[in-house]
C-alpha positions in Angstrom: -26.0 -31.6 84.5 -26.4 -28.5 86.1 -23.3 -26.9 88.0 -23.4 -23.8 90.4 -20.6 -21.8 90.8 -18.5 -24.6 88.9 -19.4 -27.6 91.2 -22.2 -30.0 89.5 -25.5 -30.7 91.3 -25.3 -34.0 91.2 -21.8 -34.1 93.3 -22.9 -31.7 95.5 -26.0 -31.3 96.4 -26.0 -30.0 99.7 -23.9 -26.8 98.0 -27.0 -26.0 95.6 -29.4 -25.9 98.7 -26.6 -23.6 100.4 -26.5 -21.2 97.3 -30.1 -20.8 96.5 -31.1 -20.1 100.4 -28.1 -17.6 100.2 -29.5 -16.1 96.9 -32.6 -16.4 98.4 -32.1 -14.4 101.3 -29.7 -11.8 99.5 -32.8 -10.4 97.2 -35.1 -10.3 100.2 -37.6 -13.0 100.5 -38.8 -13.3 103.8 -38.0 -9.8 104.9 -41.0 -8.1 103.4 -40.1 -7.8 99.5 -41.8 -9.7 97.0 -40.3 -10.7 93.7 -43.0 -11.0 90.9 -41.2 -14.0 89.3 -43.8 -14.7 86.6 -42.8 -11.1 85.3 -39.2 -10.8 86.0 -38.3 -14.5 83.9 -41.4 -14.2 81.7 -43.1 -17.4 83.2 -47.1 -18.0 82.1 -49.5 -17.6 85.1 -51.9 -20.1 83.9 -49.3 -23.2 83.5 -48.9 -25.8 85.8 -45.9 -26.5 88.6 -44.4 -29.1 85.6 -44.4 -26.9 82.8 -43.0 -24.0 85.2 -39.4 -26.2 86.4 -39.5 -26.9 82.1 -39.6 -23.5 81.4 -36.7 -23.0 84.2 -34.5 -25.3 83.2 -34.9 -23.5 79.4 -33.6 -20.6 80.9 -31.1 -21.8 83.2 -29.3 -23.2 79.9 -29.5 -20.9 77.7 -28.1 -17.8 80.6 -25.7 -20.6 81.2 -24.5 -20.3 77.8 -24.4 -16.7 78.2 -22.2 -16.6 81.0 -18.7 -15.7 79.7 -20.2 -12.9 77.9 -22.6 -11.2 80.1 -21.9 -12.5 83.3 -23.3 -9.8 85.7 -26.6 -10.5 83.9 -26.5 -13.9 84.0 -25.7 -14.2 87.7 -28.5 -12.0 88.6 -31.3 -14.2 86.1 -29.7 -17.9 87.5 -30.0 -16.6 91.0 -33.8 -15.7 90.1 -34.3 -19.5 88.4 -32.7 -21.0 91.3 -35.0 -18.9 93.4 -38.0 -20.0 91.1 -37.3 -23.1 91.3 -37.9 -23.3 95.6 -40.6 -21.3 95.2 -42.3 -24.1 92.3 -40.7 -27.0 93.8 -44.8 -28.2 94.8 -48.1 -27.0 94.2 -49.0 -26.0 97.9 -45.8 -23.7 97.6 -46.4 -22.1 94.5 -50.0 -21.4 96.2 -48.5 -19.9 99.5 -46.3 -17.5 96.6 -49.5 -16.7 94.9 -51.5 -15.8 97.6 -48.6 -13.8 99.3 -47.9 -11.7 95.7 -51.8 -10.9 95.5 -51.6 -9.6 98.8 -48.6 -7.5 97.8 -50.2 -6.1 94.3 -53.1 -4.6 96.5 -50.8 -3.0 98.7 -48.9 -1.8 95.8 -52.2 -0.8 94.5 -52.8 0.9 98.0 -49.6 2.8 97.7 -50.3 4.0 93.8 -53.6 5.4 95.2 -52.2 6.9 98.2 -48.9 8.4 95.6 -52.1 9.6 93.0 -53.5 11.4 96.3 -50.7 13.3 97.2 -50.3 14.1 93.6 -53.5 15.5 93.7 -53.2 17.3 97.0 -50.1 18.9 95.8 -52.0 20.1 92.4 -55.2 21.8 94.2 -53.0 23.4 96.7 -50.6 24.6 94.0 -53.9 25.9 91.7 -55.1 27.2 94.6 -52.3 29.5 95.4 -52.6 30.5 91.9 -55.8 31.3 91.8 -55.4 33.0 95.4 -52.5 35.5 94.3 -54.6 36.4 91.1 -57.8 36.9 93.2 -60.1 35.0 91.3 -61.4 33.8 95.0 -64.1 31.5 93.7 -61.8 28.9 92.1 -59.3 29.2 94.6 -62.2 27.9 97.4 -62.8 25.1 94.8 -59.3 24.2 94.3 -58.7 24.3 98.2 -62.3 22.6 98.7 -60.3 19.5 96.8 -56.7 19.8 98.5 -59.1 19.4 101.9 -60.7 16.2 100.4 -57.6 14.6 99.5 -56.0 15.7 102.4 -58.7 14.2 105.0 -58.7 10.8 102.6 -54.6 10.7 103.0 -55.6 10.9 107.0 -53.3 13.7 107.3 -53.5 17.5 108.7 -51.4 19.4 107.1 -51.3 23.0 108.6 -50.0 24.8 105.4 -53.3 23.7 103.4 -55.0 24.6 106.3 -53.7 27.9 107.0 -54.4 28.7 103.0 -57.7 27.4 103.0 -58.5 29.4 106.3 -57.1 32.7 104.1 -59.3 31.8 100.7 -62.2 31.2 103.3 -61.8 34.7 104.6 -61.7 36.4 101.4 -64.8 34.6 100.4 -66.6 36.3 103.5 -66.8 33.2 105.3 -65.1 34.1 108.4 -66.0 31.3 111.0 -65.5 28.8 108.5 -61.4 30.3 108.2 -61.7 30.6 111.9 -62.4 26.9 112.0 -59.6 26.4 109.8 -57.0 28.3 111.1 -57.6 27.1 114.4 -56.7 23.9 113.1 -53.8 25.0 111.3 -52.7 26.1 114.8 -53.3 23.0 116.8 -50.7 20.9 114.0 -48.2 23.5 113.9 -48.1 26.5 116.8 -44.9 27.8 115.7 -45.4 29.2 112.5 -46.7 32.9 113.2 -48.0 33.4 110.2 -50.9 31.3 111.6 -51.3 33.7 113.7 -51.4 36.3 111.2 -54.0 34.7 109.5 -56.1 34.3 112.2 -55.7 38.1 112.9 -57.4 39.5 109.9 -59.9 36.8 110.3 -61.2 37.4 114.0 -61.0 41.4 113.1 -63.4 40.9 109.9 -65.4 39.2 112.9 -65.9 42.8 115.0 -63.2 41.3 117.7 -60.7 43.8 117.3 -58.7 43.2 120.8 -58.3 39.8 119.9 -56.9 40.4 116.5 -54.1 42.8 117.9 -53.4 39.8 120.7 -53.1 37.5 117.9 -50.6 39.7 115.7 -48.9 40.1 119.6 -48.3 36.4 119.9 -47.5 36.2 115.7 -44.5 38.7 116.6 -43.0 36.3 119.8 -43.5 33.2 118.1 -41.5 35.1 115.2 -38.9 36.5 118.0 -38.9 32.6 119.3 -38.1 31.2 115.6 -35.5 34.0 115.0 -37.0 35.1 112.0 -36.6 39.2 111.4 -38.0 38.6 108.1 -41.2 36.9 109.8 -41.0 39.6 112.4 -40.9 42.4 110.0 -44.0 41.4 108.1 -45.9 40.8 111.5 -45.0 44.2 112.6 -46.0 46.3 109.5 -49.2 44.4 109.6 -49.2 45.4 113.6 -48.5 48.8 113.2 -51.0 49.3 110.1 -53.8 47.8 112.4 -52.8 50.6 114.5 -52.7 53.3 112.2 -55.6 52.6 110.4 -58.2 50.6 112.8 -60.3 51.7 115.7 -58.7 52.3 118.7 -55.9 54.2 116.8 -52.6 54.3 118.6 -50.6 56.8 115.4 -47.9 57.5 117.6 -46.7 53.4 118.4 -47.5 52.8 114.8 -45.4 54.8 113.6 -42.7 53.0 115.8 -43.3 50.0 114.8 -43.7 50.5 110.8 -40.0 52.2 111.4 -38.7 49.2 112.8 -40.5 46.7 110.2 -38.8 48.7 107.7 -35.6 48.4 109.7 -35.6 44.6 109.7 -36.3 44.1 106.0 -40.4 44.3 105.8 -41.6 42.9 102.5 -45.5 43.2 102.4 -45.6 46.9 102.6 -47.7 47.2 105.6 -44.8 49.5 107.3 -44.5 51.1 104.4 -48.3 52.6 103.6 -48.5 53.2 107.5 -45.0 55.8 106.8 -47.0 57.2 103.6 -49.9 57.9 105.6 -48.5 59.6 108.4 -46.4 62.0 106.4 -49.4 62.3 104.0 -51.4 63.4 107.7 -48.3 65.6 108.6 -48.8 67.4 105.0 -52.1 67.8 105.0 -52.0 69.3 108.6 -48.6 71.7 107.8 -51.1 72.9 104.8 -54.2 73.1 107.1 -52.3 75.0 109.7 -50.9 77.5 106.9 -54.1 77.6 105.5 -55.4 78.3 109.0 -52.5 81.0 109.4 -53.5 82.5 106.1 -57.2 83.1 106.8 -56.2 84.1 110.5 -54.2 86.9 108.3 -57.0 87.9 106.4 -59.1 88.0 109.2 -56.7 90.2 110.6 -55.8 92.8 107.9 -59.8 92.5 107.3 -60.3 93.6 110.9 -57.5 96.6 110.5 -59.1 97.7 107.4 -62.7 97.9 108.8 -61.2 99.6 112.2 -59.7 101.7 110.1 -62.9 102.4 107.7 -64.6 103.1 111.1 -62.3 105.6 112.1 -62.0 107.0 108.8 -66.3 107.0 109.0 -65.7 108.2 112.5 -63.8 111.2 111.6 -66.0 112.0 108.4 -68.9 111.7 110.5 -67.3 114.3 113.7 -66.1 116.5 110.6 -69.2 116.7 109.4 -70.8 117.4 112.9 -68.3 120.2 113.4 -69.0 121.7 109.8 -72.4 121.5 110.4 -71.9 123.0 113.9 -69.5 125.9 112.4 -72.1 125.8 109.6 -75.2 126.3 112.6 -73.7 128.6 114.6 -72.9 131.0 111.0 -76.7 130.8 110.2 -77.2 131.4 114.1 -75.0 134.2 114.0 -76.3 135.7 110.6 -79.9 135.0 112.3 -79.4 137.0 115.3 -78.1 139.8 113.0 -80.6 139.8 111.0 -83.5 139.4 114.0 -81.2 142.5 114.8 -81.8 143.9 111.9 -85.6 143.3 112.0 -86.0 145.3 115.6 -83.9 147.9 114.1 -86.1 147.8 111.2 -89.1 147.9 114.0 -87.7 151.2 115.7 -87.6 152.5 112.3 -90.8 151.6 111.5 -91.6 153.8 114.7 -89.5 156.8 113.6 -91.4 156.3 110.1 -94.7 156.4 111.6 -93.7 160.1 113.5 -92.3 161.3 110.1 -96.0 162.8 109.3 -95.6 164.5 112.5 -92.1 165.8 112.0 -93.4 167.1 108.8 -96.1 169.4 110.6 -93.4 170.7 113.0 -90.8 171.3 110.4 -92.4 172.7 107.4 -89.1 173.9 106.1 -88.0 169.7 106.0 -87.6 169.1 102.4 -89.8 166.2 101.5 -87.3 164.5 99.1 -85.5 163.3 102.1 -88.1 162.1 104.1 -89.1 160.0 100.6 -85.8 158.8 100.1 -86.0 157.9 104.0 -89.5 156.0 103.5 -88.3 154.1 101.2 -84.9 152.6 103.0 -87.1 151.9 106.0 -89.8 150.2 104.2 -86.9 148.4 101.9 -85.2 147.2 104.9 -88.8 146.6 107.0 -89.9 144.6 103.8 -86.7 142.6 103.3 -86.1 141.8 106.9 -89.3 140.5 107.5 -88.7 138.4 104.8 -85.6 137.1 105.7 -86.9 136.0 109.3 -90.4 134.6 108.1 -91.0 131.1 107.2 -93.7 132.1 104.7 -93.7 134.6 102.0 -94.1 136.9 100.6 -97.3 138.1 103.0 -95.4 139.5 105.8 -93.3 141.4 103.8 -96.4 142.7 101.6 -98.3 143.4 105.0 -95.4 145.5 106.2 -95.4 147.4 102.9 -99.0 148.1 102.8 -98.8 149.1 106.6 -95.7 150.9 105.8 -97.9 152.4 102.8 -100.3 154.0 104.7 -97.7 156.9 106.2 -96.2 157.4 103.0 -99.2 158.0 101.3 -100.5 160.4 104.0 -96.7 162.3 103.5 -97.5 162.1 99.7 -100.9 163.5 100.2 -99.9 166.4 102.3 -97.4 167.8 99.9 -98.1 166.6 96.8 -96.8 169.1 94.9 -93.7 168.2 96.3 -93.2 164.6 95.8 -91.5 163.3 92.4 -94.6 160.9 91.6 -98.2 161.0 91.7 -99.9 159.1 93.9 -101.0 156.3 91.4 -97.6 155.8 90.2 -95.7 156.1 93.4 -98.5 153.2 94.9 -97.1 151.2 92.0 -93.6 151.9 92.3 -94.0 151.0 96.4 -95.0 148.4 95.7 -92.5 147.0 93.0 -89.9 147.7 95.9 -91.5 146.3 98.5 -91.9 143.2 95.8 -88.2 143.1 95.2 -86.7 143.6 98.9 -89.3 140.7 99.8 -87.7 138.4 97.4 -84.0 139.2 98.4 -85.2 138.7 101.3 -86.6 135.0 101.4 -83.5 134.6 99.6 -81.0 135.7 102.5 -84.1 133.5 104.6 -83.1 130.7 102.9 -79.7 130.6 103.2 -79.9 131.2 106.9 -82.5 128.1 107.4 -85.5 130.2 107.4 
């Protein structure tokens, strides 16, 4: 006889039909959650409703028996049997449960695909980041290529995969393919500026370079809006070093904002190569400027020593030209005494040619003198002539040989007078005249003649 809750069936049977909807109801049937009953009490698919109740009422004995010492387990297996035993009460409701838990297995299979899936999704996008931070950019875009897949079988758009894929894209060279991306990344979630950061470098590769500083513009308010300094920070080194480095150049606000990304905590040391850079400019121009001020130096003692090597060579050369002018006007000087010399020599020559005649008016005139006169006049005739003639020593022999013409007449008239014969004295004329003429060309020559 079998008795629920200490009541037997057969007493009160209303009570069992009051228990097993209870338990019924309290494990969920009806509200969406199917109990695999075959499985849970070990019950053959492939036996008929009559065999099913015999294999029940098996159980229901023996976790009767088993009641006062496990009772918790027993209660829960009974309230399955009683449940059982609704559910194969007939054929046409054991059918309705059968087709119902089919139904329910292929949602369950629905869900273990959709669980495998995300388990997928989350792999490729966690291999993808991976592969993304090591820069091995090819198997990042294959890993991303699946996280997409899954992702569009799942029916979902999540903007994170998209936003990584649009970055793995971009490094790959294919910018409107990211742009594509990103974009959509945007569209699902317009608050995360990093988005926007993304798209930045992205529409810059593409030549647009006022769009990607508008982009990083709305990245830092959407950071401002979120209340995220950290966010901000990173946004505005990456701001400032499109600024420093990229075409138009604004130095100046770059250098602002790097200062204030530094000041807020910046992490991706943008701000901080922008800082480098600068002083690394200011260096180079501090040593370009000395250098500058160095050669300007050199330029400058270069230009005092040549002035003063042109005023030294100015001086030589106006010491030189007043040497040379002291030095013209001596040889002037020492000219017109010697052209002195030569007319004095000239008037002599005169008084030489009379000396024949002052000879026959002075008998008594002892020729020794008027020798020793011939010769100083013809010397000085000779040697003064060839001290103002260019070429020598003709001049001075024509002198002597006109000069030797009056001596020889004086030596002729009173030759017993004179200390030479005439053959000797013609010789010894003209080794004078020979010897004046050469001191003569001599004095020439240090005149200028």
């Amino acid at each position: 006889m079998l008795v629920v809750f200490g009541y037997p069936t057969n007493i009160v049977p209303w009570i069992q039909e009051i228990v097993s909807l209870a338990i019924f109801k309290s494990i969920g049937w009806g509200q969406g959650v199917m109990v695999d009953y075959y499985t849970e009490l070990g019950i053959d698919r492939g036996i008929g409703i009559t065999d099913i109740n015999k294999e029940l009422s098996k159980l229901e004995s023996i976790w009767r028996r088993r009641e006062l010492t496990n009772p918790d387990k027993a209660a829960r297996v009974i309230a399955l049997i009683l449940e059982a035993r609704e559910i194969f009460r007939t054929e046409e409701s054991r059918r309705q449960y059968d087709r119902k838990l089919k139904g329910e297995d292929k949602k369950d299979e629905q869900r273990s695909r959709e669980e495998q899936s995300r388990l997928q999704l989350e792999k490729n996008r966690n291999d993808a980041v991976k592969f993304f931070e090591s820069e091995q950019y090819d198997l990042a875009l294959l890993t991303v290529n699946n996280a997409l897949s899954f992702m569009s079988a799942l029916g979902i758009e999540d903007d994170s995969i998209l936003s990584l894929a649009a970055d793995i894209y971009r490094c790959n060279g294919d910018n409107q393919s990211a742009l594509n991306l990103i974009n959509r990344a945007i569209l699902v979630n317009s608050t995360d500026c990093m988005h926007y950061v993304i798209k930045a470098e992205i529409v810059g590769n593409l030549g647009y370079s006022d769009q990607k500083r508008n982009n990083l513009k709305i990245a830092i308010s959407v950071a401002e809006q979120n209340g995220s300094l950290r966010d901000k920070a990173n946004v505005l080194g990456v701001y400032s070093r499109s600024l420093y480095f990229n075409y138009p150049q604004d130095r100046i606000n770059a250098i602002q904002y790097a200062k204030e990304a530094l000041r807020l905590g910046e992490s991706w040391g943008n701000a901080q190569a922008v800082i480098e850079a600068a002083e690394k400019a200011d260096q180079q121009m501090r040593q370009q400027q000395k250098e500058a001020d160095r050669l300007a130096r050199q330029k400058a003692e270069e230009e005092t020593r040549l002035a003063k090597q042109r005023a030294d060579q100015e001086e030589a050369r106006k010491q030189a030209e007043e040497k040379k002018r002291r030095h013209d006007e001596a040889i002037k000087i020492k000219q017109k005494r010697w052209s002195m010399l030569f007319a004095l020599s000239i008037i002599l020559f005169i008084l030489y040619c009379l000396c024949p005649s002052l000879l026959l008016l002075m008998p008594t005139l002892n020729p020794n003198i008027l020798l020793i006169y011939y010769l100083a006049c013809s010397s000085l005739m000779c040697m003064s002539s060839a001290a103002n003639s260019g070429r020598w020593p003709v001049v001075s022999y024509g002198v002597g040989a006109f000069c030797f013409g009056p001596a020889s007449i004086v030596n002729g008239e009173w030759p017993g007078h004179m200390p030479l014969p005439f053959g000797k004295f013609m010789i010894a004329w003209f080794i004078i005249v020979a010897i004046c003429a050469i001191i003569g060309k001599r004095i020439g020559q240090s005149i200028g003649n």
